[in-house]
N, C-alpha and C positions, 0 to 999 in steps of 0.2 A: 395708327395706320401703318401699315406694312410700308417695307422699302418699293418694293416692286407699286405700290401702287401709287406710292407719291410723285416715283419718276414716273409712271404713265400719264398724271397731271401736270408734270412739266412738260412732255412731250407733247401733251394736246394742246397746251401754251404754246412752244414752241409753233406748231402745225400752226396754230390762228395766226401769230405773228408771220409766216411762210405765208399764209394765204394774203394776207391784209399788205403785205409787201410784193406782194405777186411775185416771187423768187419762185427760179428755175428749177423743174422736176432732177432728182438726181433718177437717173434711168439706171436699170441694168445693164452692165458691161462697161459701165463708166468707171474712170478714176477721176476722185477731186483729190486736187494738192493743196491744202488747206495749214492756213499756220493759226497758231489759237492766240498768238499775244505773246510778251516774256512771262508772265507768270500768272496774274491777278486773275481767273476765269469771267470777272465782268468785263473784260478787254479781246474778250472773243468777238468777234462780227456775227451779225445775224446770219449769214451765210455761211460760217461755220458752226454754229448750234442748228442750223436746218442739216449739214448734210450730218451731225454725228446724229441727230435723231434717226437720222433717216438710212444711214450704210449698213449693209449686211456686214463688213469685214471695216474695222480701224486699224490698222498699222500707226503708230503713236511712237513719238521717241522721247529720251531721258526728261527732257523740260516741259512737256505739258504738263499742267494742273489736271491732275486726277479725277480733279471734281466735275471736269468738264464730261470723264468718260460713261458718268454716272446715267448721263441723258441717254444715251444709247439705249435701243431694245434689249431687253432681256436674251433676246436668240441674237443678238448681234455677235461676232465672234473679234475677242480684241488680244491684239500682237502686238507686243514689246518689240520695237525695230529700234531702237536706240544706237547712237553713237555717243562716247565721253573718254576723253583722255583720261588716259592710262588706264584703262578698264577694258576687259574684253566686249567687244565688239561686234555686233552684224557686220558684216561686208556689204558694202553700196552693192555691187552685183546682184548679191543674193537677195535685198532689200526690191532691187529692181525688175529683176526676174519674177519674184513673187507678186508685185501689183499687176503684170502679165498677165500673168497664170491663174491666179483670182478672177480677174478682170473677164477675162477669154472661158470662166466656168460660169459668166452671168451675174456676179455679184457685183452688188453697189460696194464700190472701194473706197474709203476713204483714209487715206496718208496724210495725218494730221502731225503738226511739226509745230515746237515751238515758234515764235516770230514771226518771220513771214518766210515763206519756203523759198523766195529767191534771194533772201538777202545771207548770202554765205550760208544757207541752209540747204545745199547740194538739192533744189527741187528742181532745176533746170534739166541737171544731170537725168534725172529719174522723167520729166515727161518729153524728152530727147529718146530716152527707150520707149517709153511708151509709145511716141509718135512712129518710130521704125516699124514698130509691130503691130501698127494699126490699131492700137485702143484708145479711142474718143477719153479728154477729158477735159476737165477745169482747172484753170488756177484759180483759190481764192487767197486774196491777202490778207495778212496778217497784222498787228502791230509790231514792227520791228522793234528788238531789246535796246539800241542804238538809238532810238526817238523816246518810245513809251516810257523805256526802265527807267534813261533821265532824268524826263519828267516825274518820276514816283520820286527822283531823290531831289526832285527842284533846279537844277540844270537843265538850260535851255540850250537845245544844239544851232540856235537862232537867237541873233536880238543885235537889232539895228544899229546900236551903238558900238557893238565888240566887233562883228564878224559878220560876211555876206557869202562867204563858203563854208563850207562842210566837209571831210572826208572822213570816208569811213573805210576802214582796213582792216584785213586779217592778220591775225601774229603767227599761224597757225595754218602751212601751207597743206599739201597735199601728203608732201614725204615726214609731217610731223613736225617739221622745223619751221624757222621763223622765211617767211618768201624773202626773195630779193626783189628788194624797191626802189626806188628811187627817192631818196632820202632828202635830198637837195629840194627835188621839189616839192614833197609833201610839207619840206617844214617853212618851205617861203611860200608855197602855195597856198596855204589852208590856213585862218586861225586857229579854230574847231578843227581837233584829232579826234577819231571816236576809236575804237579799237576794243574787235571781239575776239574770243578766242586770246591774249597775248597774253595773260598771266605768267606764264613760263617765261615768256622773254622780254616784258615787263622791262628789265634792267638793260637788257641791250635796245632794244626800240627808244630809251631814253634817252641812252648815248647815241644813238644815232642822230635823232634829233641835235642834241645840245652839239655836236659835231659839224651838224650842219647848221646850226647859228641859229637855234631855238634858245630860251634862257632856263637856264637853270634853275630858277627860282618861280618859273611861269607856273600859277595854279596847276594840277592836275585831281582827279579823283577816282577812286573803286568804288564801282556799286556791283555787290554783291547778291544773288539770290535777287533781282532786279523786280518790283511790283508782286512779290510774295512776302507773306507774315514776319519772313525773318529776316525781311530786306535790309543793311546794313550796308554804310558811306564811309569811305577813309578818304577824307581830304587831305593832300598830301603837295609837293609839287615835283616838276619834271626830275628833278635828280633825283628825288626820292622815291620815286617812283617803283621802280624794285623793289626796295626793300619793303615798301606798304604791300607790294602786291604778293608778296612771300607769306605775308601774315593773312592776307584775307580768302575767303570764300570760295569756292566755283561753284555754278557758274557765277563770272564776272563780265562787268561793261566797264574798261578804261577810258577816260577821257580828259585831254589835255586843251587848254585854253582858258583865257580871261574869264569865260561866262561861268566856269566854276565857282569864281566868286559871288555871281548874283544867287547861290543857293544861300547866302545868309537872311537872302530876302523872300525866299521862293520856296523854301523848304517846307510846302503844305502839309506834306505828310508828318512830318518831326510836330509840327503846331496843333495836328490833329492827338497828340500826346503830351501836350501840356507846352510844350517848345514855341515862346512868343517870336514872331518875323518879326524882323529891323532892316530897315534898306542897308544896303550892303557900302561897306564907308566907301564918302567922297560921290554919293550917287545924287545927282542934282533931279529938282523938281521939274513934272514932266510938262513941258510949255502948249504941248496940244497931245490928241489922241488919234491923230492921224494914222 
């Protein structure tokens, strides 16, 4: 069976799932702002497998799975819009202008992104233009790399006993460099650090912390290539933190906290390769399941 004919039989899947969900018509002249997941294409939403069926134009950057573009029509027309450090680059403008200008010739647009488009994936930026210029769209969400990826490496950004906050932060401001934050209080504030984009500064975001009276020794970990085939975990902790992340991968998801340690217990994926789970020492038996 030909290529072309196999994706015609996913997309008619696709279409019964769309009808059987009763999920909204992507119309012409729309833009959907769509994120597909960090990486794994079964962590796409049904929502976004209806509109790549269904868009005349994809705009797709560096991190979507490939496999996802596969569903698209044959006359679908598909655009590289990618951003990644230190690589040449689309311009946001030009990225933004162009779902415009598509948008305003009648075509179903869809601006597919990895994660989820509003989570430091500049999709705000882009349907802020949109809105000025009057082109109707969508946001659909995505699984952000910061929850999902986690979880592919068994890290919980949650669990009742370690932590009741979460933050999550960029290394990785506007002008390239690492933002100015407020140090003090992300590291008294949060147990759970999550941190996208910060490879580069990785070492300094450490000191910062340990500065502001984080410990040195506090678990942290890299996951690399986050819910894709080559996904790979450096468990390390907060001082070392740099120099793990000098050696490992992009893209990465950094994350500092206690719940790093519950990956000795949680690490589904590693067990799904032969790697037996053990609770994680000193973990007491659970008294109810409340």
């Amino acid at each position: 069976m030909s290529d072309d004919l196999t994706n015609a039989s996913e997309r008619t899947a696709i279409q019964r799932l769309s009808s059987a969900l009763d999920l909204p018509d992507f119309d012409k002249g729309w833009v959907w702002l769509a994120g597909a997941g960090p990486g794994d294409p079964g962590l796409a939403t049904a929502l976004g497998l209806h509109a790549i069926a269904e868009a005349d134009v994809i705009l797709h950057d560096a991190l979507v799975n490939e496999r996802l573009l596969l569903l698209a029509k044959p006359c679908t027309e598909i655009v590289y819009a990618g951003k990644r450090a230190g690589k040449r680059s689309c311009k946001q403008s030009d990225i933004s202008r162009t779902l415009v200008s598509l948008a305003k010739k009648g075509n179903r647009v869809l601006r597919l992104k990895g994660g989820d488009p509003l989570v430091f994936g500049r999709g705000a930026e882009e349907a802020l233009v949109l809105a000025r210029a009057g082109v109707p769209f969508r946001i659909v969400p995505g699984v952000t790399a910061g929850i999902g990826g986690l979880a592919y490496a068994g890290i919980p950004v949650t669990h009742r006993d370690t932590n009741r906050v979460v933050t999550f932060l960029t290394g990785h401001g506007a002008d390239g460099k690492l933002p100015t934050l407020d140090w003090q209080a992300i590291a008294r504030g949060s147990h759970t650090i999550v941190m996208y984009m910060a490879r580069k500064y990785a070492g300094e975001i450490a000191q910062h912390l340990i500065a502001a009276g984080r410990r040195r020794q506090e678990p942290a970990a890299i996951v690399s290539q986050a819910s894709f085939s080559d996904q790979t975990v450096i468990e390390t902790t907060l001082d070392g933190l740099g120099a793990a992340a000098a050696t490992s991968d992009a893209p990465a998801i950094l994350v500092v906290g206690d719940n790093v340690k519950l990956r000795d217990g949680m690490d589904w994926l590693g067990a799904m390769s032969g790697k037996m789970l053990a609770p994680p020492a000193g973990a007491e038996p659970l008294s109810d399941v409340s």
